[in-house]
C-alpha positions as CSV (number, residue, x, y, z in Angstrom):
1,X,28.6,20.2,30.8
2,X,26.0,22.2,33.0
3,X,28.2,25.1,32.9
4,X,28.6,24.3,29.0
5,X,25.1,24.6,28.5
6,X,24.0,27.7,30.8
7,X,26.9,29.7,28.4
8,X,25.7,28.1,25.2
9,X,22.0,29.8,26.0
10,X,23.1,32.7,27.4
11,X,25.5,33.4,23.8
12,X,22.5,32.9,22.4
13,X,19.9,35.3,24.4
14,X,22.5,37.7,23.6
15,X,22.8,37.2,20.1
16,X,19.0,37.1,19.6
17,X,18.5,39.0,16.3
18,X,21.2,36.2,14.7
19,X,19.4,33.3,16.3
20,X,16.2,34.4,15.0
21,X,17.2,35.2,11.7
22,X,19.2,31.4,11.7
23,X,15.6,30.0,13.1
24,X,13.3,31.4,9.9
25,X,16.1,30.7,7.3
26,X,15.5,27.2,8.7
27,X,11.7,27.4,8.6
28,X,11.9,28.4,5.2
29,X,14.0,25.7,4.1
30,X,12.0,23.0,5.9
31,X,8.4,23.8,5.7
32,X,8.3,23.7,2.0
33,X,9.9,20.7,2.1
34,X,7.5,19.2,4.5
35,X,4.7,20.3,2.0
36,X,6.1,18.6,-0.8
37,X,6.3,15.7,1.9
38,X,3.0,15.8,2.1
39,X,1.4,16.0,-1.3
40,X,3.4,13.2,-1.9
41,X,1.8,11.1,0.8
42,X,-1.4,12.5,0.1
43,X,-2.0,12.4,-3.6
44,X,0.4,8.4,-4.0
45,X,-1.4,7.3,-0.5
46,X,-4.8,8.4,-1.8
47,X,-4.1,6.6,-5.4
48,X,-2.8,3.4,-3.3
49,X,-5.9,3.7,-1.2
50,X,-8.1,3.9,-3.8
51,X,-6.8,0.9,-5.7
52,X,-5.6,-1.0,-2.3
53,X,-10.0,-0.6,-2.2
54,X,-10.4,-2.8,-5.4
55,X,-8.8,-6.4,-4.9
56,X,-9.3,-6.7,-8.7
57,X,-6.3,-4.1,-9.1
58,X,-3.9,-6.8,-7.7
59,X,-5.7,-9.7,-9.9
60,X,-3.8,-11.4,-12.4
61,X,-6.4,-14.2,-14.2
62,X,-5.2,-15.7,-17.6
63,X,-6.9,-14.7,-20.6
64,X,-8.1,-17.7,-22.5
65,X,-8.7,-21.5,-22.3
66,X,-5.9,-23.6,-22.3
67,X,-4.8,-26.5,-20.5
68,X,-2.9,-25.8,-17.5
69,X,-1.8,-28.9,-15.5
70,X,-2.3,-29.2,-11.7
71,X,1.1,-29.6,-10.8
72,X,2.0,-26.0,-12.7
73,X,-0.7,-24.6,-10.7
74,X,0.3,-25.6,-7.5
75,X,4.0,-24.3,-8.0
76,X,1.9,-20.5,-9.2
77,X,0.3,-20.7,-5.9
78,X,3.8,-21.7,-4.0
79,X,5.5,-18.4,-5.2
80,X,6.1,-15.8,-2.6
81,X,4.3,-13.0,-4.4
82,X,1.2,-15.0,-5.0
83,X,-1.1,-14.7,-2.2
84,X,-4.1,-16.2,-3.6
85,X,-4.4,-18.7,-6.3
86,X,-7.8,-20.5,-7.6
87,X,-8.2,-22.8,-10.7
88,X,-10.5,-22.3,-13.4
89,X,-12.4,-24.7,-15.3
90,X,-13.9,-24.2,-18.8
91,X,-15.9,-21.4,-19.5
92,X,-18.7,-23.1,-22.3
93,X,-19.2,-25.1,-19.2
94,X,-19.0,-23.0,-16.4
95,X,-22.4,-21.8,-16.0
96,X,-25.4,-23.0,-13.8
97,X,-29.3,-22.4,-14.8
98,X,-30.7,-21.3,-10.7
99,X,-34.2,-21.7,-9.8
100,X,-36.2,-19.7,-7.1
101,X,-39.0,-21.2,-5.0
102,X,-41.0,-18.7,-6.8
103,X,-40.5,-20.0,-10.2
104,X,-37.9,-17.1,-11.4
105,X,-35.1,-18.6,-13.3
106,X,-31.5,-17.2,-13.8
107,X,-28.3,-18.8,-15.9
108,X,-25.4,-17.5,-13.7
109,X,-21.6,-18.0,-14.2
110,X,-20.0,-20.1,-11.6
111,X,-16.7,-19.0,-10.5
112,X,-14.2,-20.9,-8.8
113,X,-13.9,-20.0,-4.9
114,X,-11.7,-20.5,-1.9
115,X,-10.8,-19.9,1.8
116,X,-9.4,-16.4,1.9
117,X,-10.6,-15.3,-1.8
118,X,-10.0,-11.1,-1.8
119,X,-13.4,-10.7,-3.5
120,X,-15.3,-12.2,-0.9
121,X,-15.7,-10.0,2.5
122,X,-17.8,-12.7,4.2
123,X,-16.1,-15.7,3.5
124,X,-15.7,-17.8,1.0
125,X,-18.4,-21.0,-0.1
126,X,-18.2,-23.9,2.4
127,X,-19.5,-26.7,1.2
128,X,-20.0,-28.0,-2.3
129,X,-23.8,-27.2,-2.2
130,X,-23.4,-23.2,-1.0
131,X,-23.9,-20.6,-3.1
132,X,-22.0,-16.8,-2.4
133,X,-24.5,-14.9,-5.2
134,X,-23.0,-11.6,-7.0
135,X,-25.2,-8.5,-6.3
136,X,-27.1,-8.3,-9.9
137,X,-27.4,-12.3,-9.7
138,X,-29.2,-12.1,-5.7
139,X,-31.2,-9.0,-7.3
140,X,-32.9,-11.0,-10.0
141,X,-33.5,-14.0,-7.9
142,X,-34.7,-12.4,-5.0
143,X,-32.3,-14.2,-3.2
144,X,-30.5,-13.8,0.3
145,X,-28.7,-15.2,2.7
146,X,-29.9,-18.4,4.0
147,X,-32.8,-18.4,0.3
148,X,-32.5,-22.6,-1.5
149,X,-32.0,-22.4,-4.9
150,X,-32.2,-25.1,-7.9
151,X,-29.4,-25.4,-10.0
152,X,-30.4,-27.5,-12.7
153,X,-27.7,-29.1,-15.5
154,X,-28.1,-30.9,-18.5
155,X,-26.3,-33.0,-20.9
156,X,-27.3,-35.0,-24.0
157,X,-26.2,-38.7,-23.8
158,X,-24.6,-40.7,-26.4
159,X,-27.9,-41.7,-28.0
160,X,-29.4,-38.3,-28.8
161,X,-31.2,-38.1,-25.8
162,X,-31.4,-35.7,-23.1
163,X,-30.2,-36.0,-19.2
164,X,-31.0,-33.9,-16.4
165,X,-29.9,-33.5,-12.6
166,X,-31.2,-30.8,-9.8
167,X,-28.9,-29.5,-7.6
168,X,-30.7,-28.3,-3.9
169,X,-28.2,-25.2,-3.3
170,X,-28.4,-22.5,-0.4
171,X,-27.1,-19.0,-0.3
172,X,-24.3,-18.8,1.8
173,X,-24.1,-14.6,1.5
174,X,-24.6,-11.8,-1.1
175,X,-21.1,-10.8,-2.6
176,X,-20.3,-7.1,-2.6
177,X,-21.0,-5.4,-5.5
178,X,-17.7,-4.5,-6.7
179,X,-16.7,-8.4,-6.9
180,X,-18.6,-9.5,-9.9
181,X,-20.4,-7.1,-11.7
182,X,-22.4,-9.4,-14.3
183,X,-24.5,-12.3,-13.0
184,X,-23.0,-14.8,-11.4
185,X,-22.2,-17.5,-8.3
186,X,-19.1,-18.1,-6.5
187,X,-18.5,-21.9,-5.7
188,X,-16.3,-24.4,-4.4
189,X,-13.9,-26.0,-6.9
190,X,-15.7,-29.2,-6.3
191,X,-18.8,-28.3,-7.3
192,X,-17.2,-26.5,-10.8
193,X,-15.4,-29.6,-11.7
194,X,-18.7,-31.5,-11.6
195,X,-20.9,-29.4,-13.7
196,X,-17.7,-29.5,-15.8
197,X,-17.6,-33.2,-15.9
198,X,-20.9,-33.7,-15.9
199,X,-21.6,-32.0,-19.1
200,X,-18.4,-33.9,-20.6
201,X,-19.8,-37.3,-19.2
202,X,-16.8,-37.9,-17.2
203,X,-19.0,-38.6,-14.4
204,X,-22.7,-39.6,-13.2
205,X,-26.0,-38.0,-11.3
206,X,-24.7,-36.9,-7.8
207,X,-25.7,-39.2,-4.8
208,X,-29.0,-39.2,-3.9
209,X,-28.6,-38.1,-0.6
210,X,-26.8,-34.9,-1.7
211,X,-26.1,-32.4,0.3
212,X,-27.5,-33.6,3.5
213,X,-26.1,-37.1,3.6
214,X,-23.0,-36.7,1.7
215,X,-20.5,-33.5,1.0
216,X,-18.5,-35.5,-1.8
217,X,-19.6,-34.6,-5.5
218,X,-18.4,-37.1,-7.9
219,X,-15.3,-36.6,-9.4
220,X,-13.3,-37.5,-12.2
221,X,-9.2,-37.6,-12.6
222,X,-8.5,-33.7,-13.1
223,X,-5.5,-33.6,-15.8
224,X,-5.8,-29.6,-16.8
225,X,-7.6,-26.9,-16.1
226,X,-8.6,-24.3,-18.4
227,X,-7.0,-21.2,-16.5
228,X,-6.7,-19.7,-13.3
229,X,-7.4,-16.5,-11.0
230,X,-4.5,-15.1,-8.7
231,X,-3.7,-12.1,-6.4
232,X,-0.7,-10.9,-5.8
233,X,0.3,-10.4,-2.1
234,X,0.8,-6.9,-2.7
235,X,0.0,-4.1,-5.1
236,X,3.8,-3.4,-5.8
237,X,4.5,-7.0,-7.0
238,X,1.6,-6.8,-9.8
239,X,3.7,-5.6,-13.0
240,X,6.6,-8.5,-12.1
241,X,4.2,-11.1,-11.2
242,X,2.6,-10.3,-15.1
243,X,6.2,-10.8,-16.7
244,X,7.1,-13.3,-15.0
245,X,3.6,-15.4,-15.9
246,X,4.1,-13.9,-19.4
247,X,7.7,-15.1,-19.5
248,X,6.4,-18.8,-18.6
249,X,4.0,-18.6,-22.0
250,X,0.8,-18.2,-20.3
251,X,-1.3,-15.2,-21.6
252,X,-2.9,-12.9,-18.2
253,X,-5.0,-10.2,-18.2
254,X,-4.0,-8.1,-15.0
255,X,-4.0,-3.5,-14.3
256,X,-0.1,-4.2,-14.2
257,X,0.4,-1.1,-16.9
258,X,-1.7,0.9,-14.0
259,X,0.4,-0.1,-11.2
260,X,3.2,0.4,-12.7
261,X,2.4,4.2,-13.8
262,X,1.2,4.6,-9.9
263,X,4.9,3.4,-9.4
264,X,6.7,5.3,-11.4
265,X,5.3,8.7,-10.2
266,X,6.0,8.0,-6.6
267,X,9.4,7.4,-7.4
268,X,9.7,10.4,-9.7
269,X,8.0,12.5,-6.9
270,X,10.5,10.9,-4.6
271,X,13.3,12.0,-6.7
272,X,12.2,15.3,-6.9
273,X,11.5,15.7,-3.1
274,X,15.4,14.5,-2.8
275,X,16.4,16.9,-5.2
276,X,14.7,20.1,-3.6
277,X,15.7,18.8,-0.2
278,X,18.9,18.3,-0.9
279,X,19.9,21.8,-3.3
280,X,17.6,23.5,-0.1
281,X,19.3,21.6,2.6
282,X,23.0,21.9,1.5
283,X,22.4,25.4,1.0
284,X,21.2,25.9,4.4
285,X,24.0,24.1,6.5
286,X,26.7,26.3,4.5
287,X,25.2,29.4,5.3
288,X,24.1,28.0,9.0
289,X,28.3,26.5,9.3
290,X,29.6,29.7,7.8
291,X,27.5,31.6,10.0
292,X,28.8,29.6,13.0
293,X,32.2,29.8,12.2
294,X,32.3,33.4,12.2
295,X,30.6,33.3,15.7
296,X,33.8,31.6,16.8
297,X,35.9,34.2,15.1
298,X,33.7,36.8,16.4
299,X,34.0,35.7,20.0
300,X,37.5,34.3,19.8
301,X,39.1,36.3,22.7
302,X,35.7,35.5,24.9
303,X,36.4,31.9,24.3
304,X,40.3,31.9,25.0
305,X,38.6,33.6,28.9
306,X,36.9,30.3,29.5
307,X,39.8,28.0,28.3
308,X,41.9,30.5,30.7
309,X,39.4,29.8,33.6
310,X,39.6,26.1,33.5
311,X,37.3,24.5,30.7
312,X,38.6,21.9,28.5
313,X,39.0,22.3,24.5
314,X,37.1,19.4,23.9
315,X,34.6,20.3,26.0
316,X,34.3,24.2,24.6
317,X,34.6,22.4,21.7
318,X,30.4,21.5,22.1
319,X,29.4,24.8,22.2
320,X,28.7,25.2,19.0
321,X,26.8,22.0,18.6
322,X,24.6,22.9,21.4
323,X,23.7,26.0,19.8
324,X,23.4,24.5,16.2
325,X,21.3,21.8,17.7
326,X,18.7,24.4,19.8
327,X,18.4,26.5,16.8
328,X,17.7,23.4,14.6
329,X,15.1,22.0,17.1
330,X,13.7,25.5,17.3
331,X,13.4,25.7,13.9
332,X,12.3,22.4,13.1
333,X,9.4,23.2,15.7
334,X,8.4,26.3,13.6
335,X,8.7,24.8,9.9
336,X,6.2,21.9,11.5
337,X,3.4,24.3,12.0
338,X,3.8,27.1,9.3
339,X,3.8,23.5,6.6
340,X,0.9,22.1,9.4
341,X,-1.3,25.3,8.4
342,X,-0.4,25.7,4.8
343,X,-1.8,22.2,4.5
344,X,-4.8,22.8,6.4
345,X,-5.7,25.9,4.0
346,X,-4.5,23.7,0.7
347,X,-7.1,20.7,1.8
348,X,-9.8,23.0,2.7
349,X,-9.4,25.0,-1.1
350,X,-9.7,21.8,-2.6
351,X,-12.2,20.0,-0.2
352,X,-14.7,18.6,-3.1
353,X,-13.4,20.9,-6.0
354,X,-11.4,17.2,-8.0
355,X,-13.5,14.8,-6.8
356,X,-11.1,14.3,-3.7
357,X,-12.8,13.0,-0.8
358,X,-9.4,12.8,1.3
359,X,-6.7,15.3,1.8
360,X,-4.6,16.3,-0.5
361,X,-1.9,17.2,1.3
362,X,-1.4,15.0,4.7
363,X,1.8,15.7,6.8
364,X,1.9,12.4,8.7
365,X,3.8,11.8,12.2
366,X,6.7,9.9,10.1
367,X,7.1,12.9,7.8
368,X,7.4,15.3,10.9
369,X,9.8,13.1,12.6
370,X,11.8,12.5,9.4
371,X,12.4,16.2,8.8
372,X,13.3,16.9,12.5
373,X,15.6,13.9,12.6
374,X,17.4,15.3,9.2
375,X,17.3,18.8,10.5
376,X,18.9,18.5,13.8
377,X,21.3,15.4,11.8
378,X,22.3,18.5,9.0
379,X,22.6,21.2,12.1
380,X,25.1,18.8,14.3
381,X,27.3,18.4,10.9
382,X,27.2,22.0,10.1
383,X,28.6,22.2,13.7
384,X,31.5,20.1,13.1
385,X,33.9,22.8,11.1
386,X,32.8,25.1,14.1
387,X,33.5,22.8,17.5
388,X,37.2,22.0,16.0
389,X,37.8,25.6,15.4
390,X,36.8,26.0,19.1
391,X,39.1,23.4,19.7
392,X,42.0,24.3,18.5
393,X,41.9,28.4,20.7
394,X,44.3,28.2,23.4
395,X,44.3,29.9,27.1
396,X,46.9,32.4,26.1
397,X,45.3,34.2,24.0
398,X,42.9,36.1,26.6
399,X,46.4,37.9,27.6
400,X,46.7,40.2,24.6
């Protein structure tokens, strides 16, 4: 094998003008390919990026109130593409009138909360008297983290008159701004079930000692809730998680038409990279097996020497992938940096000019060693047709 591979280089320092010519036909197959590689990942992987930013893109809430029992929830939240699921109560009655120390009043919407809620980046509400206020809501209240609030509810009793509870609350955090964008307060589900009840006169005043003695709220037998807000566990699983909630009758609101286009061109740009790549690479390993095969024509009585001296046909037979497989790495090597430069020149002509504020073209270490794999894979086949050739000259010929 040594001595296979000390001919196999010398063959080709000899025939350098063919090896070099066989190394930029390569180049010029691959790098373009690598660039189209590469917008690929840089405009889909920006457009994921950008909505992988927004949790609301994989948010699927339903539409309008209706009565949703418990049990139907909890099998939505059991599904393997849900990763998040929240109930929501009535929206007449989900809304809280807050009160800073300061006098300044505020009617916020309260919104259902829990552990691990995508809209919340520093946690969600822990206890049925904290409050996590949206950014407009905290503005107007001059509220922060750590600020007691007044959440005052009323009801009118059977007899006409009017009934009144306070609720001492405390900002837990400030919400970012991008996860509510009107006026409102993210809660614990215990706390909107009882300004739901309350207001229905299902239940009574809280407990006296509320919050510091007691975290319990009072609570009445939960038959339905009027909707609900889920996330899907990821972005690609929004347009089948809308169907199949459609499909069960319940009427969502989600960006699943928006996914779905996002979708639809990377596999379309992925179709086309396989199209180019493959007319391109085919094309290539003809011309680089034809060109091989005629090496071993070329050098047939050279070849019938070293089968006369002692080396095996199987063995001789590896020539030509040796040589195939240099070239190819060779190659490979130079189509990495003539696409790494054309992309460095593409981003910096765009930097700023669409509103792009991350490359455009980006020719990532799994691209690089995807098109060197497939090269020196596509060089070792084109090989094949040559090494049996190879194969198949016998000693005696050297003696004509």
């Amino acid at each position: 094998m040594l001595t296979l591979l000390r001919v196999a280089m010398a063959d080709l320092r000899h025939d350098w003008r063919l090896g070099l010519c066989t190394v930029v036909a390569l180049a010029a197959v691959l790098a373009p390919l690598l660039m189209l590689a590469g917008l690929r990942a840089g405009v889909i992987g920006g457009l994921r990026e950008l909505l992988l930013q927004d949790p609301a893109v994989r948010q699927v809430m339903s539409a309008a109130n209706r009565e949703i029992a418990p049990a139907t929830l909890a099998q939505l939240a059991e599904r393997p593409d849900v990763g998040f699921l929240v109930p929501r109560t009535r929206t007449l009655a989900a809304s809280l009138l807050l009160q800073a120390e300061d006098g300044q009043q505020l009617r916020v919407e309260l919104i259902p909360s829990a552990p691990s809620d995508p809209l919340l980046t520093d946690g969600a509400p822990a206890a049925p008297d904290a409050l996590v206020l949206s950014a407009g809501a905290a503005a107007r209240l001059g509220a922060t983290a750590g600020t007691t609030l007044s959440g005052r509810l009323a009801r009118l009793t059977q007899d006409g008159g009017r009934q009144a509870v306070v609720l001492k609350l405390r900002v837990q955090s400030v919400a970012p701004p991008h996860a509510f964008a009107r006026e409102g307060a993210f809660v614990t589900l215990a706390l909107a079930d009882f300004v739901e009840d309350y207001q229905d006169g299902r239940v009574g005043p809280p407990p006296q000692d509320f919050p510091r003695g007691s975290a319990a709220l009072p609570r009445a037998e939960r038959a339905s809730y009027a909707g609900f807000r889920l996330y899907a566990r990821r972005l690609e699983q929004v347009p089948a998680l809308d169907a199949a909630l459609r499909a069960q009758g319940l009427d969502v609101v989600s960006r699943a038409g928006e996914v779905a286009s996002l979708l639809a061109l990377d596999a379309n740009l992925g179709l086309l990279l396989w199209l180019v790549a493959g007319l391109g690479g085919i094309g290539y390993l003809v011309s680089l097996g034809a060109g091989l095969w005629a090496g071993v024509e070329r050098r047939r009585p050279s070849l019938a020497v070293l089968r006369f001296l002692g080396m095996r046909g199987r063995t001789l037979a590896l020539l030509p992938m040796v040589q195939a497989l240099t070239l190819g790495a060779i190659g490979a090597c130079l189509a990495l940096a003539v696409a790494g430069l054309a992309a460095g020149t593409l981003n910096r002509a765009f930097a700023g000019t669409l509103g792009i504020d991350r490359p455009l073209c980006r020719i990532t270490w799994a691209v690089c060693l995807a098109g060197t794999a497939l090269t020196l894979a596509g060089a070792a086949f084109a090989a094949l047709a040559a090494g049996l050739r190879i194969g198949r000259v016998e000693p005696w010929e050297s003696m004509r």
